[in-house]
C-alpha positions as CSV (number, residue, x, y, z in Angstrom):
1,X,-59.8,55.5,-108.4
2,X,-61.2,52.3,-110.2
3,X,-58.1,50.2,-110.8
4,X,-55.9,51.2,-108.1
5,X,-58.7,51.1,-105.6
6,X,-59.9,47.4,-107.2
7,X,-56.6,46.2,-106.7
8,X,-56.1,47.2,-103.1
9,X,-59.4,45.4,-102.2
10,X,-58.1,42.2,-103.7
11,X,-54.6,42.1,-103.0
12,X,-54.3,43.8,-100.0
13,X,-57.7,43.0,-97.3
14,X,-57.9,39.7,-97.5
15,X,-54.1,38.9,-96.0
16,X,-54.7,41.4,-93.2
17,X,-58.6,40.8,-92.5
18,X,-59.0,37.7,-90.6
19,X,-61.7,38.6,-88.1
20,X,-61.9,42.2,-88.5
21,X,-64.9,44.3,-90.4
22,X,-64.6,45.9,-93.1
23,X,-65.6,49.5,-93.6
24,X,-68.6,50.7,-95.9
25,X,-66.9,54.1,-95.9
26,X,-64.7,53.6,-99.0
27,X,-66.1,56.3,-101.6
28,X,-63.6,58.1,-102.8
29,X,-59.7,58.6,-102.6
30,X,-57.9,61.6,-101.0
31,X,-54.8,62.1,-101.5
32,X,-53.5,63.6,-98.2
33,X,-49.6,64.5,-97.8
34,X,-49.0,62.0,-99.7
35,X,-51.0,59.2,-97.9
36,X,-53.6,57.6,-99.8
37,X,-56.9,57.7,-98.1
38,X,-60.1,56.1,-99.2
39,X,-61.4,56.6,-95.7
40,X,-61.6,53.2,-93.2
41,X,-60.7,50.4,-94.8
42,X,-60.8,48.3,-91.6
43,X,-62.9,49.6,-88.8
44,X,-60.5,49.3,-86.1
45,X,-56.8,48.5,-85.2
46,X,-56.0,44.7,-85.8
47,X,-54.9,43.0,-82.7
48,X,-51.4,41.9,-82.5
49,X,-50.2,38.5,-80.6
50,X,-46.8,39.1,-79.2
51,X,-45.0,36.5,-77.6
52,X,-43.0,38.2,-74.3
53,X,-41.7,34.8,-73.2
54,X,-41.0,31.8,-74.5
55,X,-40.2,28.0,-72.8
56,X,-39.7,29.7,-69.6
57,X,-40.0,27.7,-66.0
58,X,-41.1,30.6,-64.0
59,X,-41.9,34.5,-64.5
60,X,-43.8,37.3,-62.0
61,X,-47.2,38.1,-62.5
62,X,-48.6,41.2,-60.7
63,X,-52.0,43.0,-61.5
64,X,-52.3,46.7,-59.9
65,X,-56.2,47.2,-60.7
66,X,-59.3,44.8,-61.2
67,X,-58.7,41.7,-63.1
68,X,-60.5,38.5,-64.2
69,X,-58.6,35.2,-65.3
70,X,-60.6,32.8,-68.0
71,X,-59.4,29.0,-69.0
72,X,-59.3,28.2,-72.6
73,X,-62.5,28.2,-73.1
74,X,-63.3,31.7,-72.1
75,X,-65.2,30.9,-68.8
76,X,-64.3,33.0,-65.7
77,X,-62.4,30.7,-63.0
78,X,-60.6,33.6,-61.4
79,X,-61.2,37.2,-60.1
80,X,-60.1,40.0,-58.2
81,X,-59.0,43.4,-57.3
82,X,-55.8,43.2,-57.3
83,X,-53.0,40.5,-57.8
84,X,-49.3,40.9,-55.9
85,X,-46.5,39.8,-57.2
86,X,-46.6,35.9,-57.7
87,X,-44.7,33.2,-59.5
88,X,-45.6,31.8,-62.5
89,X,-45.1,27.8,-63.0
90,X,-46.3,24.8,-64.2
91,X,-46.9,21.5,-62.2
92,X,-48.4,18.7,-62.6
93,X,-50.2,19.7,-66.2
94,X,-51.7,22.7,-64.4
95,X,-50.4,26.1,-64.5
96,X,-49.9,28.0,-60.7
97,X,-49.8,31.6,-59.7
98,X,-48.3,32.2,-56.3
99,X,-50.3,29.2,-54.3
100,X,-53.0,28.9,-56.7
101,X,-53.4,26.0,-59.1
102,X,-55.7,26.0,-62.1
103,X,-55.6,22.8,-63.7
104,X,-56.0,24.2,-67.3
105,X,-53.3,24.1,-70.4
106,X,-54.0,28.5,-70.6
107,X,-54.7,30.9,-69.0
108,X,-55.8,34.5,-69.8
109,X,-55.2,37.3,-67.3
110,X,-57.3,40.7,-68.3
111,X,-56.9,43.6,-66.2
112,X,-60.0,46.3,-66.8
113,X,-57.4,49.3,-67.2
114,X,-54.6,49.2,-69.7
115,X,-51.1,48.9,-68.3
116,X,-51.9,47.5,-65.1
117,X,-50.7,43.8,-65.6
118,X,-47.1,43.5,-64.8
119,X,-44.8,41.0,-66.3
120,X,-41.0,40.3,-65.0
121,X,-40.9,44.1,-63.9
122,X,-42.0,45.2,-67.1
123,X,-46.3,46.8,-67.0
124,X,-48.4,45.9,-70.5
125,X,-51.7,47.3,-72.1
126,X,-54.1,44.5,-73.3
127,X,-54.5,40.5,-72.6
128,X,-51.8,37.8,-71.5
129,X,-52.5,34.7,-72.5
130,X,-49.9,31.7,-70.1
131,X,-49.6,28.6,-72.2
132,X,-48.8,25.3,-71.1
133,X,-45.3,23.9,-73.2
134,X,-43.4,20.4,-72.7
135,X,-41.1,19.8,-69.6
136,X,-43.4,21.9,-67.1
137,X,-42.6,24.8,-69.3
138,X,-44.9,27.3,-70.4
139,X,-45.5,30.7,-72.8
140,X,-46.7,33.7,-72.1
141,X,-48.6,36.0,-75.4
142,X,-49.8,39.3,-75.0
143,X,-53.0,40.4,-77.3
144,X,-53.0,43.8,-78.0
145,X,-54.4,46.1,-80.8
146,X,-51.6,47.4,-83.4
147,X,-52.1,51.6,-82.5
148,X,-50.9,50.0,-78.8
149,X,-48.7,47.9,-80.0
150,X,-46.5,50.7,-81.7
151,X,-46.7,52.9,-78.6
152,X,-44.4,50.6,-77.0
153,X,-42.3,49.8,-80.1
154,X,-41.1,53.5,-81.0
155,X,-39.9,54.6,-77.8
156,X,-37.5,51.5,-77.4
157,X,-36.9,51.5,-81.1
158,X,-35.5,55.3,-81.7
159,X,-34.1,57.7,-78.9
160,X,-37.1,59.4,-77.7
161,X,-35.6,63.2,-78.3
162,X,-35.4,62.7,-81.8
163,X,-36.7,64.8,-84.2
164,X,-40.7,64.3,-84.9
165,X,-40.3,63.5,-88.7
166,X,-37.5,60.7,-87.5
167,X,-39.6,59.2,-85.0
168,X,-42.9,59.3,-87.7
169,X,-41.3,57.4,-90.2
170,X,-40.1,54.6,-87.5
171,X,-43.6,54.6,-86.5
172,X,-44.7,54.2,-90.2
173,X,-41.8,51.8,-90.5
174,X,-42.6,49.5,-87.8
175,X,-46.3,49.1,-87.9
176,X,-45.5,48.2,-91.4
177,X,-43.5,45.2,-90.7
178,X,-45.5,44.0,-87.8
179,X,-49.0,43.9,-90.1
180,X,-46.5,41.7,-92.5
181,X,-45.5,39.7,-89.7
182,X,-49.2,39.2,-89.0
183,X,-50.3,38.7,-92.4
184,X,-47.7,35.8,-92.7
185,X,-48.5,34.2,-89.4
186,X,-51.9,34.8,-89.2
187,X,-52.8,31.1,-88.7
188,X,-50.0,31.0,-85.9
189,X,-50.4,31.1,-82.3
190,X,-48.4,34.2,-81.9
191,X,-47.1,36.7,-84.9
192,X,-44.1,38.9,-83.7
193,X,-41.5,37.8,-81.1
194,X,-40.1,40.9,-78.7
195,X,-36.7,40.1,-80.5
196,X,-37.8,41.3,-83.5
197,X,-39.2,44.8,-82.5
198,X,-37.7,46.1,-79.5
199,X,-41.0,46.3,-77.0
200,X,-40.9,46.6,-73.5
201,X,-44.7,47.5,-73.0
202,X,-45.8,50.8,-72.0
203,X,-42.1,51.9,-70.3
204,X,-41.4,53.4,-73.3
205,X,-44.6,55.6,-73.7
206,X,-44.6,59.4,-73.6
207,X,-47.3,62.2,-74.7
208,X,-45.3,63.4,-77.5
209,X,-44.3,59.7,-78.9
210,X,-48.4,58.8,-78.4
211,X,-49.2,62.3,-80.2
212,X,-46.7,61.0,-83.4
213,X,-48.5,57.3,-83.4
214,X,-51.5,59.1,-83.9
215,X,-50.7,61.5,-86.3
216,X,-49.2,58.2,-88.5
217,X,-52.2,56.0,-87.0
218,X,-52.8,53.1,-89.6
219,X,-50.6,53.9,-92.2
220,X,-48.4,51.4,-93.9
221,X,-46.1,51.3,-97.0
222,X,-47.2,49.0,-99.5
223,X,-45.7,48.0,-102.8
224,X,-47.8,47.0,-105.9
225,X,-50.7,46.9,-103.4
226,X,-48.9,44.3,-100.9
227,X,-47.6,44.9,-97.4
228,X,-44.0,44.1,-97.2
229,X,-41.2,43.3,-94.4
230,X,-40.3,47.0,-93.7
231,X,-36.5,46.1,-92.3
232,X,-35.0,48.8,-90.3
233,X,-31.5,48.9,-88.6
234,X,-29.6,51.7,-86.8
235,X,-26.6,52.7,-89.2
236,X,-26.0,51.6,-93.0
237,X,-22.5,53.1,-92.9
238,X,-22.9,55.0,-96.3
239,X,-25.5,52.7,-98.6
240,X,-28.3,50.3,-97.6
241,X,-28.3,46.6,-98.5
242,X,-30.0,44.5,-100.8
243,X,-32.7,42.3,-98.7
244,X,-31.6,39.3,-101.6
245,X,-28.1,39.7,-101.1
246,X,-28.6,39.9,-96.7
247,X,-31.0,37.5,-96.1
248,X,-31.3,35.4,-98.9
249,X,-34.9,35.9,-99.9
250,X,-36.7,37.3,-103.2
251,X,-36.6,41.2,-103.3
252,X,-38.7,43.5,-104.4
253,X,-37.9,47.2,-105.4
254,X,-38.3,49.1,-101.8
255,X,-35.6,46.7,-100.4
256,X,-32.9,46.7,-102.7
257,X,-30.8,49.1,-101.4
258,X,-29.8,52.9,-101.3
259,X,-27.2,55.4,-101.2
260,X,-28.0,57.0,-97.7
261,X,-24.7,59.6,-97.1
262,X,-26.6,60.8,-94.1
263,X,-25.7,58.6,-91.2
264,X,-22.2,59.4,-90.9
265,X,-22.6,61.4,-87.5
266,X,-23.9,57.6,-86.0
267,X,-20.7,56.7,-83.3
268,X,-21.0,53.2,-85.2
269,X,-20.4,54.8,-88.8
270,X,-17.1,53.0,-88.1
271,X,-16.1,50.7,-85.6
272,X,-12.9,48.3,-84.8
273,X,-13.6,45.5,-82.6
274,X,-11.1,42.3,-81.4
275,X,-13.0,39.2,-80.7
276,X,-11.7,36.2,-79.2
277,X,-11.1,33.3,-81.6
278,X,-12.8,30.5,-78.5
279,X,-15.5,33.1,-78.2
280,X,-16.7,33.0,-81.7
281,X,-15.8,28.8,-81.8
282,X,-18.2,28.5,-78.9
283,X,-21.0,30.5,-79.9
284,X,-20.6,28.4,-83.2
285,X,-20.6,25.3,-81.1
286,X,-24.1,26.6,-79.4
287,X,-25.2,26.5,-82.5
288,X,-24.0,23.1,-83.6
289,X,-21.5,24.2,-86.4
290,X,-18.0,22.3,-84.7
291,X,-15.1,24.4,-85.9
292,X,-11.9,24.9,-84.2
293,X,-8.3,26.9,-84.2
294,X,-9.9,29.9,-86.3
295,X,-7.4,31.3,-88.3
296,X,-9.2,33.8,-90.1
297,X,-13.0,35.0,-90.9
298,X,-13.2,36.9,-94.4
299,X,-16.2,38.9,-95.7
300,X,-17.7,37.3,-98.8
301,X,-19.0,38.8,-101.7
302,X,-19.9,42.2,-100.3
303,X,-22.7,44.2,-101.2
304,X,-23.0,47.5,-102.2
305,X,-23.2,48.8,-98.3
306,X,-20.2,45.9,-98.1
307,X,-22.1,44.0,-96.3
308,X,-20.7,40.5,-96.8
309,X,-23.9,37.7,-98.2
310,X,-21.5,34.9,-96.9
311,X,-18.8,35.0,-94.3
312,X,-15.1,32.2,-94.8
313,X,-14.2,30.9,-91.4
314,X,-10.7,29.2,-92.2
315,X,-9.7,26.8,-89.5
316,X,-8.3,23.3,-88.7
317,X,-11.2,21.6,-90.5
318,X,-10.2,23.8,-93.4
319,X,-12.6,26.3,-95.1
320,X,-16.5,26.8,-94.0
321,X,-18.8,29.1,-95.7
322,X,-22.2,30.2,-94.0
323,X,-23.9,33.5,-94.5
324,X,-22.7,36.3,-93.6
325,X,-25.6,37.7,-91.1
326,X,-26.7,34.1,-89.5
327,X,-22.8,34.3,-88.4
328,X,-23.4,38.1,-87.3
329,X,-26.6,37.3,-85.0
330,X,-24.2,33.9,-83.6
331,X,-22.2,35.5,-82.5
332,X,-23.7,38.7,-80.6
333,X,-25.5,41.4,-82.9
334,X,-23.9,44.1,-80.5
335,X,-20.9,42.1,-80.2
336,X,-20.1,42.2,-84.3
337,X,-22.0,45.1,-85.2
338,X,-22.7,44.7,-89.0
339,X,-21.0,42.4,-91.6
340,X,-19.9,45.6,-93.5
341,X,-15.9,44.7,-92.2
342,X,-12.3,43.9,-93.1
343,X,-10.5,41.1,-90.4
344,X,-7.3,40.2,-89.6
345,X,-5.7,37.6,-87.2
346,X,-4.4,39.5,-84.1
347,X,-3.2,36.5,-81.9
348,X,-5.8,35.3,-80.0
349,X,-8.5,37.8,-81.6
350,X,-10.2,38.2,-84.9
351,X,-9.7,42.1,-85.8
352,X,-12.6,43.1,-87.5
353,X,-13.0,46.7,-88.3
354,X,-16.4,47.6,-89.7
355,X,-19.1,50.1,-90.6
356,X,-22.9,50.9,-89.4
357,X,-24.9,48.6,-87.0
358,X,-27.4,46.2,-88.1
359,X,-28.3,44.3,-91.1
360,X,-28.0,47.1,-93.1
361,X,-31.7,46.4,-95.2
362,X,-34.1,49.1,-95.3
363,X,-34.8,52.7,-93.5
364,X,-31.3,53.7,-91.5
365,X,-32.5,55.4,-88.7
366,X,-29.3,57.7,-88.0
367,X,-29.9,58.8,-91.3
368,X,-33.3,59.5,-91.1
369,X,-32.6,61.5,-88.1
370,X,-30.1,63.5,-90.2
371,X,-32.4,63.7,-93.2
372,X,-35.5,65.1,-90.9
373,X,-32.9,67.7,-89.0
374,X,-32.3,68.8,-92.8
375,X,-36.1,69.8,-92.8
376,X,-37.1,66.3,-95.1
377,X,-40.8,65.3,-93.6
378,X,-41.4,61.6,-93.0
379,X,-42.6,60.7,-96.4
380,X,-39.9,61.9,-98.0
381,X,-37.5,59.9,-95.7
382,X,-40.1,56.4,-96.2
383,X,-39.6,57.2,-100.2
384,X,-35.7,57.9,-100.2
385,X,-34.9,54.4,-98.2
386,X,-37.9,52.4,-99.5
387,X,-38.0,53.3,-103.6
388,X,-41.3,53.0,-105.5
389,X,-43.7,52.6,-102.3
390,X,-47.4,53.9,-101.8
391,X,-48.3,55.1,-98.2
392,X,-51.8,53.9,-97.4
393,X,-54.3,54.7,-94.2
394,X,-55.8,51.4,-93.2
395,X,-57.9,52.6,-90.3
């Protein structure tokens, strides 16, 4: 294993190890279904910080078991057996629950069973932190370990009946992009937002989905040795897109894109949608870009998925270029389902009749569905949408 394993240790610990012990156990390499194993190569699951709300005024707060609060500093100023529902604010540079004040920029809640803190309706595993922002604002971060973490990603991510192969490679797919998303913010106060993985906290937990996690439990996909930004979306439409061409940045072999041919059962394989020309003005005026009387909006340089880099609004002000998928998410990512389209004026409407649902970059989970219901296991579907990866166990 000499090489290989020498340059896992280098390339690949050290931007995912930041407080967390190593193994001892790495002797040799087994080769397991296709996941490399050298045994533990971190002792335990990393902890993820997710950040459940941001700049918000007020939220509810309920704790159904034993709890402790500590200030930023870690000591205990707070206790109890059970906390009702109360509101969140800040005042006066102190942060309140229901009618207590605790004159303190954070706050961390820790229940002493997992899932009994309760956030606007929705029940977590793990820590809440409640920071302090400007204007009387504040945060709220949960700290929880990654195995946890993807419990509550997979069931919102992929319907929950599909088939076991399917749902292994999202959970495969998605603890690979959150340990990317930590090794890139690692310094940062939080490292995935609940925007960019659906998570709703343990409401999307089940047995069977907690029996798949821990049949995949620490594996990732790597490339050359590196974690990488394992994109996802619901439905290519025929061929996956080039992360370069989509979003701009360097690319690297796993996300350049793929003939898929399997998602064509998805109801969003093709789509037809009129949208108002004021809707999509306003949404651009949110956003600061002043354009009015749209006449037009014309997919640019399409990728092999045709999926546009750069959209052409053409208006009074004349001709503005902006890419393609920044225009997508302005305007409502389940409004305009993918940039993969052909428009046409209709009146008062853009007509813009498209194909698949998302970005259209990496694994396309209708068609991993339809891949696993052909009997392909969840390797097979990883290495089809992402070429030339390595599956490794990390824990």
């Amino acid at each position: 294993m000499g090489r290989v394993f020498s340059l896992m240790i280098a390339v690949l610990l050290p931007t995912l190890s930041a407080g967390i012990p190593f193994s001892c156990q790495r002797d040799a390499l087994v080769v397991q279904d296709g996941v490399n194993d050298y045994g533990p190569l971190l002792d335990k699951p990393p902890i993820m910080r997710v950040l459940l709300i941001r700049d918000a005024r007020e939220a509810q707060v309920s704790v159904y078991g034993s709890y402790q609060i500590t200030g930023s500093l870690t000591n205990i100023i707070d206790q109890g057996q059970g906390l009702q529902k109360a509101k969140i604010s800040v005042t006066n540079s102190a942060i309140n629950i229901g009618n207590k004040r605790y004159d303190t920029s954070e706050l961390r809640i820790t229940s002493h069973q997992d899932g009994d803190i309760e956030l606007n309706n929705l029940r977590y595993r793990g820590e809440i932190r409640i920071l302090q922002q400007f204007n009387n604002k504040f945060s709220v971060i949960e700290e929880i370990d990654m195995e946890s973490f993807i419990a509550g990603v997979l069931g919102s991510e992929m319907p929950q009946s599909w088939n076991d192969d399917a749902l292994r490679a999202q959970a495969v797919t998605a603890r690979t992009y959150a340990m990317y998303k930590k090794k890139i913010r690692r310094d940062e106060i939080y490292h995935l937002e609940m925007i960019e993985l659906a998570y709703r906290g343990i409401a999307g937990e089940t047995p069977r989905l907690n029996k798949i996690i821990q049949e995949t439990k620490g594996v990732v996909m790597v490339y050359n040795w590196n974690i990488f930004p394992a994109y996802f979306h619901s439905t290519c439409g025929g061929h996956t897109e080039d992360a370069l061409h989509v979003f701009g940045k360097d690319s690297i072999p796993p996300l350049t894109g793929v003939v898929c041919g399997y998602c064509d059962n998805s109801k969003h394989s093709s789509w037809s949608k009129d949208i108002r020309k004021s809707d999509i003005e306003k949404k651009l005026r949110e956003a600061n870009i002043y354009i009015s009387n749209i006449s037009a909006v014309k997919n640019v340089n399409p990728g092999a998925g045709n999926h546009g880099s750069k959209v052409e609004i053409a208006s009074l002000q004349g001709n503005k270029e902006m890419n393609a998928n920044d225009f997508r998410l302005l305007v409502g990512p389940n409004i305009l389902l993918s940039t993969a389209f052909n428009s046409r004026s209709n009146g008062n409407c853009i007509t813009f009749s498209g194909k698949g649902w998302g970005h259209g970059v990496g694994l396309c989970q209708y068609g991993a569905q339809a891949m696993a219901e052909k009997g392909s296991p969840w390797i097979a579907i990883l290495k089809h949408y992402y070429p030339e990866i390595e599956l490794v166990r990390l824990y």
